[in-house]
Structure formats: structure tokens, C-alpha cells
N, C-alpha and C positions, 0 to 999 in steps of 0.2 A: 628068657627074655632075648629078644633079636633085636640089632641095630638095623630098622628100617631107613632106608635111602629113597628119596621122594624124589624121580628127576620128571622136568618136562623139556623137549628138544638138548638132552645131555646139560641141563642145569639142574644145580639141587634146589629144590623148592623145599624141602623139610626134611628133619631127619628124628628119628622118634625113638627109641625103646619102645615095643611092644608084646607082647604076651602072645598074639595073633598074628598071623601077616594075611594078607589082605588080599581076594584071589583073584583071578584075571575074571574082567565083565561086571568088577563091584562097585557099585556109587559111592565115592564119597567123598566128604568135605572135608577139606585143605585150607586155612586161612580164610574163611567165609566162601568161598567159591566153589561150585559144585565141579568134580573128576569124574574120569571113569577109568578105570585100571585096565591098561596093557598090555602089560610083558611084569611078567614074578622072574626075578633073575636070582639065586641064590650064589654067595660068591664064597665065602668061607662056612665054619658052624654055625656062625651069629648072625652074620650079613645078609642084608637080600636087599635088592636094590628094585623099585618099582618104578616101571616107565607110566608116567600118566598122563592126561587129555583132560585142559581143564575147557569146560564151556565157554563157548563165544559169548563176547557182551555185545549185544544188540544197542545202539546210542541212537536214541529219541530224535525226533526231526529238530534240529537245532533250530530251522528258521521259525517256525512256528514259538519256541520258546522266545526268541528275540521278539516279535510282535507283541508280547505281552509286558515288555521291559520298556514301551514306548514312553515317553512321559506325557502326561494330560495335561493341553491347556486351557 
């Protein structure tokens, strides 16, 4: 078992126990949000610390939603 360390810009985003660790170029999901892996950084026997990149959220044309919030008279 290895204490995985989840950082994105030097914050930890998760920290897991795993059986696996996770190789550089891997898709995966993080608290519902899609990564992609890094830097594999091994630091002691157990530790390995993973730099990630989690996907841009793209946010809907807001004014368009507002036009639809209009009230009917």
C-alpha cells in the first residue's frame, strides 16, 4: 500500500492509500472532475506524491440564461 498525495499548483487536493500508483499521462477522476497526471514523484518507501491538471470548466453564456428568467406579463 502507498500513501498517494494528490497536489494541483502545490495544494493537496487528495490523499488515498493505494495498491497502484498512477503513471504519468493517466486520466483520472478526482472528486467528480476529470485529471491528467504529471509528475509521479516518489519521496520515501510508501509516499509518492502526484502533480495533476484538473480540466477547465467551460461556464455557459450567462446572458442567454438570464433572458429566460424574464417574468411574463
Amino acid at each position: 500500500m502507498f500513501a498517494v498525495h494528490f497536489h494541483e499548483n502545490n495544494t493537496i487536493v487528495l490523499t488515498q492509500a493505494l495498491r497502484t500508483i498512477p503513471a504519468v499521462d493517466e486520466d483520472l477522476k478526482i472528486k467528480g472532475r476529470k485529471c491528467k497526471v504529471l509528475d509521479v514523484t516518489y519521496n520515501d518507501n510508501n509516499h509518492v506524491h502526484v502533480q495533476v491538471e484538473f480540466e477547465k470548466i467551460v461556464e455557459k453564456n450567462k446572458a442567454a440564461l438570464e433572458l429566460g428568467k424574464k417574468k411574463k406579463r
